[in-house]
C-alpha positions in Angstrom: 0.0 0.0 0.0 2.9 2.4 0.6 3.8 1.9 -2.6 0.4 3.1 -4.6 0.4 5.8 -2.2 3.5 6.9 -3.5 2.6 6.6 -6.9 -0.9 8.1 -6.4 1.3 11.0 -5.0 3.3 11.5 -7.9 0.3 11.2 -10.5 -1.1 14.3 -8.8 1.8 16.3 -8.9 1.8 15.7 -12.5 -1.7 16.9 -13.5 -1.0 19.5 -10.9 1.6 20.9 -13.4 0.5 20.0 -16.6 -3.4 21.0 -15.9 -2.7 24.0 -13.3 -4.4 23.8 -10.0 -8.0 22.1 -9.5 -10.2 18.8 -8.7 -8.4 16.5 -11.1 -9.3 12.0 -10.7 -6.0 11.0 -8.8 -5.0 7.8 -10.6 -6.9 4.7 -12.1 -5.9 3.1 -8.5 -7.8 5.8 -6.4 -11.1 5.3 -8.4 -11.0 1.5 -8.0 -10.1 1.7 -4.1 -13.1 4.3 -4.2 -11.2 6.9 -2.0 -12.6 10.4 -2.6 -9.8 12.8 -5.1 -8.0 15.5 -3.4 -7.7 18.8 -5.7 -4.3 19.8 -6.1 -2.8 23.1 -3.9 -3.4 26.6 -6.4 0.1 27.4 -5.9 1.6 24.3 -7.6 3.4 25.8 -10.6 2.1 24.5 -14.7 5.0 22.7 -16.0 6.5 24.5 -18.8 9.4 22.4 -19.1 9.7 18.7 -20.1 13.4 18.5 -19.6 13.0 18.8 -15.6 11.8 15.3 -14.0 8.6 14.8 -12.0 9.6 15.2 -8.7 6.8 16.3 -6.1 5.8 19.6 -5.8 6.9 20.3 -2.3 10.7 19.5 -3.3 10.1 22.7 -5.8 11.7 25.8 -4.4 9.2 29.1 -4.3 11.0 32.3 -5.3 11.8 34.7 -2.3 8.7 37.2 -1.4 9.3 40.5 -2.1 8.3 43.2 0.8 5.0 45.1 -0.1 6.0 48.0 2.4 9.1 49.6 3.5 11.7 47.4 5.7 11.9 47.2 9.2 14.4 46.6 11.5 14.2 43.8 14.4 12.7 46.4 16.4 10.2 46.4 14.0 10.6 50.5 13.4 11.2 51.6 9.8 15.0 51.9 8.4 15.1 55.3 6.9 16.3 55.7 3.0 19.6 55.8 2.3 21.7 56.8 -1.2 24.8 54.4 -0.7 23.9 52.0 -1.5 22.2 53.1 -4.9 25.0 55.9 -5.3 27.3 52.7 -5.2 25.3 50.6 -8.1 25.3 53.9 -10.4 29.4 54.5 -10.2 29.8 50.7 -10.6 27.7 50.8 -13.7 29.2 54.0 -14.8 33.1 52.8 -14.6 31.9 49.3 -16.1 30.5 51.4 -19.2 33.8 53.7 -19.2 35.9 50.8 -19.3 34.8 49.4 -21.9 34.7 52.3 -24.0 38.1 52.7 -22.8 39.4 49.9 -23.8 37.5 49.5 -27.2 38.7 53.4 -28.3 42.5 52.3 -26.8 42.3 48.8 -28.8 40.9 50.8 -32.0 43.6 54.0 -31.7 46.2 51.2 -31.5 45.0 49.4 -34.5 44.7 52.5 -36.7 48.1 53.4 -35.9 49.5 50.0 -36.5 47.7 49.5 -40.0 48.6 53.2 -41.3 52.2 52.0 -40.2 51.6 48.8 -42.3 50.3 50.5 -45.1 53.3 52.7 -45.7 55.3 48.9 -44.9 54.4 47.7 -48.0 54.8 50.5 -50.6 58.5 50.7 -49.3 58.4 46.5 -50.1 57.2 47.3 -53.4 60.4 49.5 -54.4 62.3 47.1 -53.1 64.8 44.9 -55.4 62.5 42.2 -57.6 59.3 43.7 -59.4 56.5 41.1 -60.9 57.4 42.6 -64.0 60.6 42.0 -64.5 59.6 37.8 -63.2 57.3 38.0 -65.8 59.5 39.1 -68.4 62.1 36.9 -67.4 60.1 33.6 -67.9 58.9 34.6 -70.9 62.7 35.1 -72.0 63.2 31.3 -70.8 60.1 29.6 -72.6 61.4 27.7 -75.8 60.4 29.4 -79.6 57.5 26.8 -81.0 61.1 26.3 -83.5 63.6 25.3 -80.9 66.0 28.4 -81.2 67.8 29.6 -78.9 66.5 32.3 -76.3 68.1 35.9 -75.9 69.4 34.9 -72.2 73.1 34.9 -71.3 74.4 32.1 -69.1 73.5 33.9 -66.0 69.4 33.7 -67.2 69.8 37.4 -67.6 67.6 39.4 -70.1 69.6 40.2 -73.8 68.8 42.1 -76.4 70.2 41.4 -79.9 70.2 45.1 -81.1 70.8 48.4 -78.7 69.1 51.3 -79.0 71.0 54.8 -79.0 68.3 55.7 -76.4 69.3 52.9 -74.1 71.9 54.9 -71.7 69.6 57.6 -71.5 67.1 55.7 -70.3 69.3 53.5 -67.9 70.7 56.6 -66.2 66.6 58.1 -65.8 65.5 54.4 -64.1 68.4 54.5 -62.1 67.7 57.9 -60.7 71.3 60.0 -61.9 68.6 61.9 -64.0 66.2 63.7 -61.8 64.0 67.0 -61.5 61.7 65.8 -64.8 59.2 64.3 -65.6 59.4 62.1 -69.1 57.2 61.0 -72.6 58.4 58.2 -74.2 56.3 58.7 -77.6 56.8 56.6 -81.0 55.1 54.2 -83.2 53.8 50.7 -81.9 56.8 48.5 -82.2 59.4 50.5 -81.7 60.7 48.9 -78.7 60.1 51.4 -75.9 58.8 48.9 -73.2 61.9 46.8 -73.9 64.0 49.6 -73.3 62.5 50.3 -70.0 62.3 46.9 -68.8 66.3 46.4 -69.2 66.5 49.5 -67.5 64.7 48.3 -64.4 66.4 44.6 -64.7 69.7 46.5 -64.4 68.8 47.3 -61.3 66.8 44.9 -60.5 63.9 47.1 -60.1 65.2 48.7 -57.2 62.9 51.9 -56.3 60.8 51.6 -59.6 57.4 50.4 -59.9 55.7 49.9 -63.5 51.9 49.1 -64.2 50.1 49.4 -67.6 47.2 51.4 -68.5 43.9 50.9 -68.9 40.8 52.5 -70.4 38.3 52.1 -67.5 39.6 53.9 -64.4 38.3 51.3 -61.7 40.8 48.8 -63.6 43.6 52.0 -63.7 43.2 52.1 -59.6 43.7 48.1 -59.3 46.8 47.7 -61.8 47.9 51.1 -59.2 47.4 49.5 -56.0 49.1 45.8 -57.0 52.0 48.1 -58.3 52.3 49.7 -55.3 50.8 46.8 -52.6 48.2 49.2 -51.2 44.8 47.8 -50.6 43.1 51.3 -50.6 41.4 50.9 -47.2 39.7 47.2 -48.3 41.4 45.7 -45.7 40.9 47.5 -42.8 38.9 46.5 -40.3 38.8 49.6 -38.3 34.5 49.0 -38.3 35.1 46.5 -35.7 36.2 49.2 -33.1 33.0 51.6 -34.3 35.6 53.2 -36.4 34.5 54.4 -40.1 37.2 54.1 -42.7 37.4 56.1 -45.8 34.1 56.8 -47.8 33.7 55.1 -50.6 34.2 57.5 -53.6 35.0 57.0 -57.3 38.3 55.5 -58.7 40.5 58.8 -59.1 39.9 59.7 -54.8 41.5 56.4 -54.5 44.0 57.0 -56.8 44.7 60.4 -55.1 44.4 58.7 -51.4 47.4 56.3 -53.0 50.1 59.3 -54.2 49.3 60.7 -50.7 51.1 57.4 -49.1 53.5 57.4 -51.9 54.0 60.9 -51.4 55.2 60.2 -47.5 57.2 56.8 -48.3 59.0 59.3 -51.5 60.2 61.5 -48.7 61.5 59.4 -46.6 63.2 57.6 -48.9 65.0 60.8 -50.6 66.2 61.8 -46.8 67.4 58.0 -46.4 69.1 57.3 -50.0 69.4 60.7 -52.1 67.3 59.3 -55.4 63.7 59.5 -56.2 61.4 56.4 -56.9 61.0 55.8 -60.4 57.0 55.3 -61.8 56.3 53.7 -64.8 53.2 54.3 -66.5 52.7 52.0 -69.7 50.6 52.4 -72.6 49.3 55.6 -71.6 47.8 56.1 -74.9 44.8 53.6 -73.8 43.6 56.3 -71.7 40.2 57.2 -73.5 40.4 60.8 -74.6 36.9 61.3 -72.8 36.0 63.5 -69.4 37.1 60.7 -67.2 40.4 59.8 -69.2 41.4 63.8 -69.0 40.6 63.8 -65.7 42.8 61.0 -65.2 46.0 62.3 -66.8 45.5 65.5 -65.3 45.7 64.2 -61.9 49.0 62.5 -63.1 50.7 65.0 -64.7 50.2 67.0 -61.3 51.4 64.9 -59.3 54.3 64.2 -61.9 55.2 68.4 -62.0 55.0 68.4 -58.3 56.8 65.5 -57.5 59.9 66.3 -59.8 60.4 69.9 -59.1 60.9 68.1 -55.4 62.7 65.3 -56.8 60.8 62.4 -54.9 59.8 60.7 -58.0 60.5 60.7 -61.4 57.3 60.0 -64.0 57.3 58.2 -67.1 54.7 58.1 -69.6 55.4 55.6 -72.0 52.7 56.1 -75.3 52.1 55.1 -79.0 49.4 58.3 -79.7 50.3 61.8 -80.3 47.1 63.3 -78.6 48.4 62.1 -74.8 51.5 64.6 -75.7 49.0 67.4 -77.1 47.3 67.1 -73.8 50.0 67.0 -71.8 52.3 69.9 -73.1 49.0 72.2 -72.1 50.7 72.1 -68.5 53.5 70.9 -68.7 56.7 73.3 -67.7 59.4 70.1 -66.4 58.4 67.6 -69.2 61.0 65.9 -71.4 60.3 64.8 -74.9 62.0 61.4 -75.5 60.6 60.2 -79.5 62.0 56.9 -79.8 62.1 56.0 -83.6 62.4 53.2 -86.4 66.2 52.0 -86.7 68.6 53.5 -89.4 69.6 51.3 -92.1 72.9 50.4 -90.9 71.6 49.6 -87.2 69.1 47.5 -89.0 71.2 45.5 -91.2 73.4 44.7 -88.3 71.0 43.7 -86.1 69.6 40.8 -88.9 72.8 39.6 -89.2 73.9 39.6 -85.5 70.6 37.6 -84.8 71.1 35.2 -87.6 74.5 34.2 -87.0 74.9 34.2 -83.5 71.3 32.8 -82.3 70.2 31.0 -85.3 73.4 29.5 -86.0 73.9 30.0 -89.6 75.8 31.9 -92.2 75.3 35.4 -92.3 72.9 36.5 -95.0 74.1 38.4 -98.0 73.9 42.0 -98.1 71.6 42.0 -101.2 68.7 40.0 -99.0 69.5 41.6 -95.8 68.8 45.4 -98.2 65.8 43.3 -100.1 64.5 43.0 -96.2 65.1 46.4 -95.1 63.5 48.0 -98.1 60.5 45.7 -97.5 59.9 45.8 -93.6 62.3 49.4 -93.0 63.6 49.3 -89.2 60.6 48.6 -87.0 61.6 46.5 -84.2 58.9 43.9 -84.2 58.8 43.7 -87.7 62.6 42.7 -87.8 61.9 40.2 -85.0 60.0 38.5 -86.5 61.9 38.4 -89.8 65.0 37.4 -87.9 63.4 34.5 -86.3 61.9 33.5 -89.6 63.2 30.4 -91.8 62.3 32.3 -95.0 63.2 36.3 -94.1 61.8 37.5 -97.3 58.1 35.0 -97.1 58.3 36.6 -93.5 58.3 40.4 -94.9 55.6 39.5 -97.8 53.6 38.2 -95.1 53.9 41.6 -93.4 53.5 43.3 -96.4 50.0 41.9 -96.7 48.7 42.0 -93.5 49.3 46.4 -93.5 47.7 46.7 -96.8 44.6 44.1 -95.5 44.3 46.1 -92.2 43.9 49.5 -94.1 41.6 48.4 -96.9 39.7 46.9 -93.8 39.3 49.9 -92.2 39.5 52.7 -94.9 38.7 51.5 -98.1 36.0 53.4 -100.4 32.8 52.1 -101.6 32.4 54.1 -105.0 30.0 55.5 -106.7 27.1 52.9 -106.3 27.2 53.1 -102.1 24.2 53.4 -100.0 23.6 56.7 -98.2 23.3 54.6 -94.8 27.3 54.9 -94.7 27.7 58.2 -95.8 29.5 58.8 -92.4 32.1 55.9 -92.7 32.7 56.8 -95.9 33.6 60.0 -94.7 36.3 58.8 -92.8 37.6 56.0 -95.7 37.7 58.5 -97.9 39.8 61.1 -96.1 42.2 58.4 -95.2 42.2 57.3 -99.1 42.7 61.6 -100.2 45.8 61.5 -97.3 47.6 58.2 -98.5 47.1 59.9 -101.6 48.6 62.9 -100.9 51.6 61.3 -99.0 52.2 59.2 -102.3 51.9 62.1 -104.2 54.9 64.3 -102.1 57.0 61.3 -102.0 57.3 61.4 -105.9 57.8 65.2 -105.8 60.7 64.3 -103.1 62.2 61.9 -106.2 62.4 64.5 -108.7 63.6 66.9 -106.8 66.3 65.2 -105.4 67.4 63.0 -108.4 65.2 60.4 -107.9 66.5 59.6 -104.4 64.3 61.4 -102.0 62.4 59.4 -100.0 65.4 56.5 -100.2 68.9 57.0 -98.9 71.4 54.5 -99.6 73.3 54.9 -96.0 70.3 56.4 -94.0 67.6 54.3 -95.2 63.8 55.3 -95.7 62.9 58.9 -95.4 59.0 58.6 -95.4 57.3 61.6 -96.8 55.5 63.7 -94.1 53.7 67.0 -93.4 52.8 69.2 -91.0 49.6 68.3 -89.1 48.1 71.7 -90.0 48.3 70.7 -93.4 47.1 67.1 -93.3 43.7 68.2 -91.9 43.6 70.8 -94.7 43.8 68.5 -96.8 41.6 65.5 -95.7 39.3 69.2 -95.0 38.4 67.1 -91.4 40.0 68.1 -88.5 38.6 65.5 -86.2 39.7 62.1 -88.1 43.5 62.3 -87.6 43.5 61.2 -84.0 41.5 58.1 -84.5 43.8 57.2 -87.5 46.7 57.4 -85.6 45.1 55.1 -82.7 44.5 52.2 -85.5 48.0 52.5 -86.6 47.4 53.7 -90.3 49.2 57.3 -90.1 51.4 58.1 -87.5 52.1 61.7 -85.7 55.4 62.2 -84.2 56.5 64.6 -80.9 56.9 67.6 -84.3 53.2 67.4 -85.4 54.5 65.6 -88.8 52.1 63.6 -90.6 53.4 60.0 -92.4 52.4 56.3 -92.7 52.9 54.8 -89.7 55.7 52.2 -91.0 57.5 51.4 -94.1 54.9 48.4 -94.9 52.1 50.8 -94.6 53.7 53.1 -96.9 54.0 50.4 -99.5 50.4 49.6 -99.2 49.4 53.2 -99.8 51.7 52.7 -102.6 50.5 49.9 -104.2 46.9 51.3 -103.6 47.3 54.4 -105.5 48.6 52.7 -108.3 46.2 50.3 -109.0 44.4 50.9 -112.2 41.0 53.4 -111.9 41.8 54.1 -108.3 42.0 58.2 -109.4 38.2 57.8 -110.4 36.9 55.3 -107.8 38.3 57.8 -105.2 36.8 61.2 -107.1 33.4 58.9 -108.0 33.1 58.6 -103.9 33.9 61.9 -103.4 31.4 62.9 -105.9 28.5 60.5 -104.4 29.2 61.8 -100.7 28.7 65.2 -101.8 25.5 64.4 -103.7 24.7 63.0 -100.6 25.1 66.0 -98.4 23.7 68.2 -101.0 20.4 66.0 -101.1 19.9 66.3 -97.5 20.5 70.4 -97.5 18.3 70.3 -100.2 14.1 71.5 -99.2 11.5 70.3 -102.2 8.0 72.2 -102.3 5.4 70.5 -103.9 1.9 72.2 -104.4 -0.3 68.6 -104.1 -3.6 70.7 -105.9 -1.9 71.5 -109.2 -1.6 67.5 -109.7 -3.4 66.1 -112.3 -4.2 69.4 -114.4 -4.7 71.3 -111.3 -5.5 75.1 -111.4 -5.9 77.7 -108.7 -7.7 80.7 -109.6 -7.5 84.3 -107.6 -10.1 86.8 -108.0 -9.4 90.3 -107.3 -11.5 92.9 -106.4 -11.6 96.7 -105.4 -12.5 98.7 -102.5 -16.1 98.6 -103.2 -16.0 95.1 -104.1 -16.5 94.7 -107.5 -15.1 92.6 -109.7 -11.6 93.7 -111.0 -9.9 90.9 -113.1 -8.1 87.3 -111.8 -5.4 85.2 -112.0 -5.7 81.4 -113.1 -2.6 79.2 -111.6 -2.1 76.0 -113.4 1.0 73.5 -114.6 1.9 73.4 -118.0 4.1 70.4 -118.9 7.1 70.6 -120.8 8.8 69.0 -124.0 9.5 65.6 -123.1 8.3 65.7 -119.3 4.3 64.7 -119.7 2.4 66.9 -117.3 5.6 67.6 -115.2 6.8 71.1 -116.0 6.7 75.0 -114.8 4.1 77.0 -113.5 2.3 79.7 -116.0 0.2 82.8 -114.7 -3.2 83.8 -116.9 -4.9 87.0 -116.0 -8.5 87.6 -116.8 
């Protein structure tokens, strides 16, 4: 019996907390003994949570009472209030609070100053000896030609270069930093070899205090080639929001850029107190800067920073581009800029260089001097073009090939559709035939150059090629556009020089503006075009007013009358067709 009584205990408890307080049947036992149900105590608690066992209800502690009134003393007398004790709670919440915002201001302070500190780190690393590109160049060097020749490395696995430029100490002694309180323009034809040049000036070195990084249209990508050149994040990396401190806002890519010459700026100083030289920028391919707001915007901040810079001598600028405009917009400013035009090779430098590769790198007899000539009259001195003849098995193949391709890229781009063309592409006519009136012309002076020189004027047997050119001023006169020069100097067809002189852009281009001229009917294709755009324009100047009521035998008939109103004659409007036009023809007036 004790133990159903136990039991019977415990199944009250438990509808006591599940079902709350009231008469609830006991157990199944209780109503077969037929003892009378007990309700459970009001102040046995619901059961909320499962988790806890079913224990009985008196083994449940009861939360402390709280006092309704004031305290009292043993004495049973009132205690009076006192501030203590709550003056004590405030000051202990108050330095609790203050010591954390202590701590988290002390913890943030010391991070910002430790990650400004880091920042300026690594654009000193940057300038340190070793630069990505000089490891890029260097395994491109190593890799094997797709015809197993030999690479231009010495037995050290240093960079070498199978012709030398004239330009070459010059530039050496600007990378190196003996040259300083200017800012420089490297500006010449595609080809030419100018980021060569400045690469072998920077592996001389090793890159020691130089930094290079390559263009780009889009100024977002401009700021991301800056900051890998540099090793500055631009503030990506912080996590100064972690201490309730806001980094910089975000802004648009030239602030960033300007937020990176100000940390340049400081490690430029230092350095120039510490070692003596400035730090040596690199900018390549400036020219695919778009002349647009943005891109002017861009280069202005440069050039700026490149005046102020070398008039301190912390850092020396290079601009390294294949377009004239970047030097037009430039020299609007400019007061410490240097001009360096980097140009095709001479004849002699040429010839050498062919037969300096051929022997010593390919192994085999030096060519003759009436192939190496047949070469240079075909391909002139342009560095990539004789690279890639010099590498060739069949030089002179090689230079037809190159031949071709020229001529195919400018009748791609510029050739004229004649007198049967649609007036849909009057505007890219336009600019074909401009190009086509200009290759013209520049074929034209070159034979004036022949006979006034004795038929030797644009050819000189030590010098070489002498392409016929004009002044810039007069090429736009000519092509009677001003605007079309620039954008056929960005696709390579003419060229513009540091002088404002106008010529084809290489020898091969000169021969295809050659060839083109001569063909057969090319004098009346081009003045056919010109003929058709003109008709063209004219028709659109051109306002035709048609009277719809004098179709079809039409007449119009004014009366005329006086003051008083009467009747005082007319005037009968009507089309009379002439000879040979049906009803078509002029207008005759009858009066009445």
């Amino acid at each position: 019996m004790s133990h159903l009584r136990s039991f019977n205990n415990a199944l009250r408890t438990y509808h006591g907390r599940i079902l709350g307080a009231g008469p609830r049947r006991s157990s199944l036992a209780n109503w077969n003994s037929g003892q009378p149900t007990t309700p459970l105590s009001p102040l046995t608690p619901k059961r909320t949570n499962y988790n806890i066992p079913i224990v009985p209800a008196d083994a449940l502690p009861n939360p402390p009472d709280e006092p309704d009134g004031p305290q009292k003393n043993k004495k049973g007398e009132e205690e009076p209030f006192r501030i203590g004790p709550t003056a004590f709670k405030m000051f202990e919440a108050a330095l609790t609070t203050f010591a954390s915002v202590g701590i988290l201001g002390a913890v943030g302070y010391g991070y910002t100053v430790y990650y400004k500190r880091m920042v300026l780190s690594k654009i000193e690393h940057a300038f340190e000896p070793g630069d990505p590109v000089l490891d890029l160049a260097a395994v491109a060097k190593q890799q094997s030609t797709p015809t197993g020749d030999k690479e231009l490395v010495d037995d050290e696995g240093h960079r070498q270069h199978w012709v030398l430029r004239e330009e070459q100490g010059v530039i050496d002694n600007i990378v190196s930093g003996k040259l300083k309180g200017q800012y420089y323009l490297l500006v010449g034809e595609k080809g030419t070899g100018k980021s060569s040049m400045l690469i072998d000036a920077m592996a001389k070195i090793d890159g020691e205090g130089c930094a290079m990084l390559e263009a780009h249209a889009d100024p977002e990508i401009f700021r991301i080639r800056l900051g890998k050149a540099l090793d500055f994040e631009f503030h990506e990396d912080n996590i100064g929001s972690l201490f309730s401190i806001r980094g910089p806002r975000d802004a648009s890519a030239l602030l960033d850029i300007e937020r990176s010459f100000n940390k340049l700026e400081k490690v430029a100083l230092k350095r120039r107190d510490k070692v003596g030289k400035p730090l040596i920028l690199i900018i390549n391919s400036t020219h695919l800067l778009r002349d647009d707001v943005p891109g002017r915007d861009l280069l202005e901040l440069l050039q700026q920073r490149a005046e102020a810079w070398a008039a301190g001598n912390l850092m020396t600028v290079i601009f390294n581009s294949d377009d004239y405009w970047v030097y037009e917009r430039l020299k609007q400013y400019a007061t410490r800029m240097n001009i360096m035009p980097i140009l095709d090779l001479s004849k002699p430098r040429a010839l050498e260089a062919l037969k300096n590769y051929r022997s010593k790198y390919k192994g085999e007899i030096p060519p003759t001097q009436p192939i190496l000539e047949q070469v240079y009259d075909m391909v002139g001195g342009r560095l990539s073009f004789l690279a890639r003849v010099a590498k060739s098995p069949d030089m002179l193949k090689t230079c037809e090939e190159i031949c071709r391709m020229e001529k195919t890229w400018f009748l791609n781009k510029c050739w004229i559709l004649g007198e049967e063309m649609d007036d849909d592409v009057m505007d890219q006519q336009k600019y074909a035939s401009a190009a086509m009136v200009l290759a013209k012309a520049l074929v034209e002076k070159e034979k004036a150059m022949e006979g006034a020189d004795g038929g030797k004027g644009s050819y000189d047997p030590v010098k070489g090629h002498i392409l016929p050119q004009m002044p810039l001023h007069e090429a736009r006169q000519v092509m009677t556009r001003a605007d079309f020069i620039q954008d056929y100097d960005s696709i390579n067809v003419f060229t513009i020089d540091s002088s404002a002189m106008v010529r084809a852009d290489s020898v091969p281009m000169m021969n295809a503006f050659r060839e083109i001229c001569a063909e057969p009917g090319f004098d009346e294709h081009l003045e056919a075009t010109l003929e058709r755009i003109s008709a063209i324009e004219s028709l659109g100047r051109t306002r035709e007013l048609t009277i719809k009521d004098l179709w079809h035998k039409g007449q119009y008939r004014v009366k005329m009358e006086d003051a008083k109103g009467r009747s005082s004659g007319g005037l009968v409007f009507e089309v009379v067709p002439k000879e040979g036009e049906g009803e078509e023809g002029g207008e005759e007036k009858k009066g009445e």
